[in-house]
N, C-alpha and C positions, 0 to 999 in steps of 0.2 A: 839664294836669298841671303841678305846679310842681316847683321841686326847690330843697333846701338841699345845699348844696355847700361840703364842708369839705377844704380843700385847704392841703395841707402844714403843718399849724396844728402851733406851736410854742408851749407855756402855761407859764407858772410862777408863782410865788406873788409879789405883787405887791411883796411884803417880800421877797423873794429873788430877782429875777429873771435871776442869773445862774446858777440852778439850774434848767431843765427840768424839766417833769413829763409834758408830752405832747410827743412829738419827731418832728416832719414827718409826721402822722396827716392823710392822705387818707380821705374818706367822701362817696357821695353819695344823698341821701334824697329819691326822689320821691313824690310824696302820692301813695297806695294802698297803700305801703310801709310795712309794720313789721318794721324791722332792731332786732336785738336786739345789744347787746353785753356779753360774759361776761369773764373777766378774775378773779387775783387783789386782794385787797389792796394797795392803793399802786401798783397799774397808774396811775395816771391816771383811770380812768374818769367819776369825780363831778367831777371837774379839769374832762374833756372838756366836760360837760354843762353846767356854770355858768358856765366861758368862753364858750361860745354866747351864755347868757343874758346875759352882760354882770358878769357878779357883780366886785364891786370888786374884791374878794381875787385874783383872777386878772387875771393878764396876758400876754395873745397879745403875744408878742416876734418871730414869724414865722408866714407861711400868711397866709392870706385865710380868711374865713366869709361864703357869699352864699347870696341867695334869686334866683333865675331870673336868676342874673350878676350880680345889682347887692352890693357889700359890705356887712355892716353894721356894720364893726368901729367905722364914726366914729360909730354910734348910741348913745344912751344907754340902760340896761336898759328905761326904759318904750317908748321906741320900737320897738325891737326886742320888745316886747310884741306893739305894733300893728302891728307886722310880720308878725307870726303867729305869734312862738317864746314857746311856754308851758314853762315850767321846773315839774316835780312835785318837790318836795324830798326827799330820804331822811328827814329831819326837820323833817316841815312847822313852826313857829312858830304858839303859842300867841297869840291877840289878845284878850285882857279885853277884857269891857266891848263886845265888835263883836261884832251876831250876824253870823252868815252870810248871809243876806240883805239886812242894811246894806252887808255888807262884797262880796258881788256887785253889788249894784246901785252902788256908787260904782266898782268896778273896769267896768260898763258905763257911768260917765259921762264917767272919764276916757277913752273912747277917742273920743269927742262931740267934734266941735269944739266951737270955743269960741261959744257963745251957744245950744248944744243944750241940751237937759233931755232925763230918759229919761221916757214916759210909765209913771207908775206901772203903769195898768192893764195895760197893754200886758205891762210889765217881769213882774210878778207871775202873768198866767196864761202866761207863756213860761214862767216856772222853775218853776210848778209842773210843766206840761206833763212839762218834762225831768225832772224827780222821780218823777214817775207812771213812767215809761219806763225808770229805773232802779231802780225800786223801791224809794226813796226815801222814807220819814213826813214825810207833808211840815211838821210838828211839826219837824223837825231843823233848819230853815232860822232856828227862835229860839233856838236854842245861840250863845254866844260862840264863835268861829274856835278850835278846837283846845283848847280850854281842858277840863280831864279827861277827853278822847278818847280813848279806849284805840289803839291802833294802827290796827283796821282801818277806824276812823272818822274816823282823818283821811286816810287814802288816798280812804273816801268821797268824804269834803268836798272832796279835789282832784280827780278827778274828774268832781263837778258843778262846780266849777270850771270845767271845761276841758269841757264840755258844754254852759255855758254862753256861755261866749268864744268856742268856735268856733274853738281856732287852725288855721294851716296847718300850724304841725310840731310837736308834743309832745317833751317832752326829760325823760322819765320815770327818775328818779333812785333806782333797786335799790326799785322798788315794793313787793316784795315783804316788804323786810326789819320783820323783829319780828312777822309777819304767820304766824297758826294757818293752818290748812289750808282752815277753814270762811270767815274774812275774806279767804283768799286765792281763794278761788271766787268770792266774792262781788265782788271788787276786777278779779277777772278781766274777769267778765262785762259790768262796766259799762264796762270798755277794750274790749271787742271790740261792743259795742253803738253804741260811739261811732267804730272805724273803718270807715274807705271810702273812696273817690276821692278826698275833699277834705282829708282827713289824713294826713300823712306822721308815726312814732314813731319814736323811738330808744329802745329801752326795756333799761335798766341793769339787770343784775340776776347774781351770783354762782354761782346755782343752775340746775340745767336744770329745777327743778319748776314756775319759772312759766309754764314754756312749755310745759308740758301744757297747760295750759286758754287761755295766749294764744300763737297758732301764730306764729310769724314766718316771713317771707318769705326773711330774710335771717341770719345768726349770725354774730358776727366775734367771732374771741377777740386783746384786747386784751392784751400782756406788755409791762413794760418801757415802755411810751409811747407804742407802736405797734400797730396792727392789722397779728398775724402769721400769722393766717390766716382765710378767709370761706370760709363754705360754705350749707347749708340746715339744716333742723332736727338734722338728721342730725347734725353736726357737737357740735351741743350735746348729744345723747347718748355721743359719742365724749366728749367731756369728761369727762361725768359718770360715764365708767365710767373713764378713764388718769389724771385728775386733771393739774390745771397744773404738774406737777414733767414730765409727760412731753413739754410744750411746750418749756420750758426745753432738755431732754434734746437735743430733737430741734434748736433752735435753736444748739445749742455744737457736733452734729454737721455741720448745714448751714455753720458759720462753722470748722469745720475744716481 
């Protein structure tokens, strides 16, 4: 078991960095585990997720982020790649001109050392393999990266992404949003096909509907910049029936 270990992280926007956005936020994610975090708007939460991954705009001012004790804040986003943190965008990026299968297969050679090549053959009945498995045409691999994908095709395409790569931890950023009911099944099924022992998720998301179909082990609701309370599923239904004004509520009584 591994674990990603987010301790006392303090984020803010790398143009502001005397303004916090996440404020001493402890979390810790062992691979088997899919902790879900819920949270209003301008909580932090996409903050939380892209300061993992390294994204420039953010900047850790305090806390540490590690994988089985070692930090990775002195990494750079691609190392922290090949470290096992895979980032899902809320707004994956469009890439002309790159199918999807150019553009896996170069994200499998940059993790090669240096004098490696991927075998093609090799490379090509792997991703179909993983296609089949999620029910994938495998026709989809000669699309350009996102390019007039309606919503729930490019959650797809992250996915086989991340089916392909193989990370240790997933940092799944509000999967669900702009996502009908029928992409949102479908988007489900291909995240729960893909956990088990060797994955740890953090999976972002507003709503308690996508945890119908992807159960989590764990539920933190994030206010303010902080995880102000963890529970189980359960938790995420209490949400979705008091709504985050009764968080707040309860938060100005405790600090009374």
């Amino acid at each position: 078991m591994k674990s990603l270990e987010i301790r006392d992280l303090t984020v803010a926007l790398t143009a502001s960095p005397e303004q916090p956005i996440v404020k001493g936020l402890s979390l810790t994610i062992n691979t088997g585990e899919v902790h879900a975090i819920m949270g209003p708007n301008g909580t932090g939460k996409s903050t939380l997720s892209k300061a993992i991954a390294g994204h420039p705009d953010y900047q850790i001012t305090g806390g540490d982020v590690l994988i089985d004790g070692e930090s990775i804040l002195e990494m750079e986003p691609d190392e922290r790649a090949r470290a096992g943190i895979f980032l899902a965008f809320q707004y994956p990026a469009e890439i002309p001109g790159v199918s999807i299968a150019n553009f896996l297969r170069a994200a499998e050679q940059a993790r090669l050392a240096e004098g490696e090549n991927v075998d093609a053959a090799a490379y090509y009945k792997r991703l179909y393999a993983k296609m089949d498995d999620l029910k994938i045409d495998r026709k989809f691999t000669a699309r350009s990266v996102n390019e007039g994908f309606s919503g729930g095709e490019k959650k797809r395409c992250e996915i086989l992404q991340m089916a392909m790569l193989e990370p240790t931890f997933a940092l799944m950023d509000e999967t669900d949003s702009g996502l009908d009911i029928d992409a949102l099944k479908v988007v489900a099924e291909g995240v729960n096909r893909l956990r088990g022992e060797r994955l740890g998720v953090m999976m972002i998301t507003h709503y308690q509907r996508l945890l119908d179909y992807i159960i989590p082990d764990f539920v933190h609701v994030m206010y303010d910049g902080r995880i102000v309370k963890s529970g189980d599923k359960s938790l995420a239904l209490e949400m979705e029936a008091k709504g985050y004004d009764w968080v707040k509520e309860e938060l100005a009584t405790a600090s009374a």
